[in-house]
C-alpha positions as MATLAB code, in Angstrom:
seq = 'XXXXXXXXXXXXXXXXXXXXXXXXXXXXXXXXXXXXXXXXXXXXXXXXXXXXXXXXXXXXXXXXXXXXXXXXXXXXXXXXXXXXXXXXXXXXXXXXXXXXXXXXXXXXXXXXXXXXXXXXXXXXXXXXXXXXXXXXXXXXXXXXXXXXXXXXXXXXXXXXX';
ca = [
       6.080    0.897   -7.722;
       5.514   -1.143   -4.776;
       7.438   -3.704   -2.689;
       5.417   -7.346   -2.841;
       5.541   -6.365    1.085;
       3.636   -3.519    1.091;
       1.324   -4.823   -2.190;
       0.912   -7.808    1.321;
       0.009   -4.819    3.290;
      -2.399   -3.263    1.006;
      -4.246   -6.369    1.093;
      -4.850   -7.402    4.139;
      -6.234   -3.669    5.117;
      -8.747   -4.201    2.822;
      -9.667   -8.055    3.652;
      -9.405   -6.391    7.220;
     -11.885   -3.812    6.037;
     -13.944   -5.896    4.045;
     -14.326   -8.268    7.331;
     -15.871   -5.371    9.222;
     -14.075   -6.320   12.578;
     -17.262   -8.224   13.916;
     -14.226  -10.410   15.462;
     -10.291  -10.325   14.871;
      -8.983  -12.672   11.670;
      -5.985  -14.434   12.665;
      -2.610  -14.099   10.627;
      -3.207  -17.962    9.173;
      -6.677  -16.838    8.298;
      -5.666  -13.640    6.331;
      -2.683  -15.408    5.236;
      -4.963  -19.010    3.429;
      -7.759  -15.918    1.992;
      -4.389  -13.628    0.113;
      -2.848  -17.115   -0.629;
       0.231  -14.957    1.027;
       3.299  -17.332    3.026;
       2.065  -17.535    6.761;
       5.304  -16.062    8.426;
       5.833  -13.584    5.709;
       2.676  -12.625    6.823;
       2.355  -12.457   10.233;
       5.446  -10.393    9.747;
       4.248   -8.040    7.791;
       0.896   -7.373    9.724;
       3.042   -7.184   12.911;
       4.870   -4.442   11.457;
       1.634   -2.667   10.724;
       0.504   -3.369   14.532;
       3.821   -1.096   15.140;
       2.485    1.749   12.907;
      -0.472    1.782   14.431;
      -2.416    0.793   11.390;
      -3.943   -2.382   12.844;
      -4.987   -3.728   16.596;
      -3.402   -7.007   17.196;
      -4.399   -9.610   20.295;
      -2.865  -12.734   21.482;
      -4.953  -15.694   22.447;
      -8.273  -17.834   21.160;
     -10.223  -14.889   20.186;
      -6.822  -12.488   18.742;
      -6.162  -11.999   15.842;
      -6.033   -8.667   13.499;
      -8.301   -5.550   13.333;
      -8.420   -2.292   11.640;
      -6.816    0.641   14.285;
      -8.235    3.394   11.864;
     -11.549    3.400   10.046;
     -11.420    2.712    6.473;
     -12.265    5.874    5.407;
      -9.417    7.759    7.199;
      -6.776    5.565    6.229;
      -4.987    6.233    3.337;
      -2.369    4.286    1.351;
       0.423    6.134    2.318;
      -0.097    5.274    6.343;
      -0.191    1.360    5.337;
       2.853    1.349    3.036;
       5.218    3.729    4.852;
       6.612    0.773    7.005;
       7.826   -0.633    4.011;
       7.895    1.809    1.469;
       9.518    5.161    1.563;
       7.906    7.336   -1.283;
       9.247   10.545    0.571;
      12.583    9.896   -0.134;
      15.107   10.860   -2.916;
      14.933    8.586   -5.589;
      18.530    7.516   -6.952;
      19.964    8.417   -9.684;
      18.486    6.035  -12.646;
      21.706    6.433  -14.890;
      24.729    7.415  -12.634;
      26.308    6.274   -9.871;
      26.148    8.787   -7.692;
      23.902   11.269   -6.522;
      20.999   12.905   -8.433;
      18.760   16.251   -7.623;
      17.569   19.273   -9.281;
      20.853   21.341   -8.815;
      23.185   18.392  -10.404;
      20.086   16.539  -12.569;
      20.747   13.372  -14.960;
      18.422   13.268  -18.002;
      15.244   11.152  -16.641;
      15.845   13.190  -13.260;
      12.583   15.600  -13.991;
      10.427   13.226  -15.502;
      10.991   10.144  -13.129;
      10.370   12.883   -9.985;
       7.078   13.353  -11.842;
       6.217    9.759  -12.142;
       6.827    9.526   -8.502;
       5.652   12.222   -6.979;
       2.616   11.425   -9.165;
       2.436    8.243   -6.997;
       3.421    9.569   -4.053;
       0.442   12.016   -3.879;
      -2.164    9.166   -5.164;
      -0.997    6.713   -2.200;
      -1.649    9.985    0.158;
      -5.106   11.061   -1.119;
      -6.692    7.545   -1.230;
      -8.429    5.908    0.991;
      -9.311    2.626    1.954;
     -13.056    3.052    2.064;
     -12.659    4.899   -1.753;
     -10.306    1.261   -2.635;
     -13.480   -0.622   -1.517;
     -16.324    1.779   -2.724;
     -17.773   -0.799   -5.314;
     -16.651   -3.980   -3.501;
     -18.564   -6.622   -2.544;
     -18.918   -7.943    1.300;
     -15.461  -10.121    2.378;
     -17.203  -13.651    1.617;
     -16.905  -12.271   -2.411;
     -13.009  -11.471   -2.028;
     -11.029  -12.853   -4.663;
      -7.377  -12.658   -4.194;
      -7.213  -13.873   -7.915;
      -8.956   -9.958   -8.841;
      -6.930   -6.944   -9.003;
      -7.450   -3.923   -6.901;
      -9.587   -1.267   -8.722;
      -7.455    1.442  -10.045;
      -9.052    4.965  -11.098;
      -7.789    4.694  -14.829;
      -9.652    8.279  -15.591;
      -7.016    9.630  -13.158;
      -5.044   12.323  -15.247;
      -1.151   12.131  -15.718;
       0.974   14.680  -14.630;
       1.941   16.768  -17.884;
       5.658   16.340  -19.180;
       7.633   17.100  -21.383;
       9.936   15.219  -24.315;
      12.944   13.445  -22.677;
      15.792   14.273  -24.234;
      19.225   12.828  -23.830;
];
């Protein structure tokens, strides 16, 4: 459900997090630890140093910090910039538009699904993303993200055609 952009995003918060900000990791730094393209990159964080998600300096000592504590910064704030969850989605079958007063047969149950993620990516944090991680020298960019599995489902019902 996310663009490899803002799965980039995602991240670097938390190797940004994990780091502590004793001192500001550089774009090649972040980039060689997420085994992420360098420009791509740099990009990418850039565009979060426009949202105000992370501090970014020029010169020997720049680099890339955190602009909100882990704990009040949620998923939502890091992926907006390249994500928009908010929106409408399109129509899954037609060509044309889809809503609750003209609805195409997934219409209901796709809303659900994302409006499902939509309120996850609002309510977590990065500090609850990093609650059993280890200290930054652990990070693996090989391991997955923890997910909360025990999370319940929104109900639905049958699909029908």
């Amino acid at each position: 459900m996310l663009s490899a952009t803002a799965e980039h995003a995602v991240r670097a918060v938390l190797l940004l997090a994990r780091h502590d900000g004793a001192k500001a990791l550089s774009a090649d730094a972040i980039a060689a630890e997420l085994g992420a393209p360098r420009n791509y990159l740099a990009k990418t964080l850039n565009a979060l140093a426009k949202a105000g998600v992370v501090h970014s300096a020029r010169g020997a000592a720049g680099g890339f910090t955190l602009a909100i504590p882990p704990e009040n910064l949620t998923l939502a704030r890091i992926i907006s910039p390249f994500d928009d969850h908010a929106r409408m989605p399109a129509c899954l079958l037609r060509n044309r538009p889809c809503d609750s007063q003209n609805p195409c047969a997934v219409h209901g149950r796709w809303n659900a699904i994302v409006g499902h993620a939509a309120a996850r990516f609002e309510q977590t944090t990065i500090a609850e993303l990093l609650v059993d991680a280890g200290p930054a020298g652990s990070y693996s960019p090989a391991l997955s993200m923890p997910v909360d599995v025990a999370a319940p489902l929104p109900q639905m019902g049958v699909l029908r055609a």
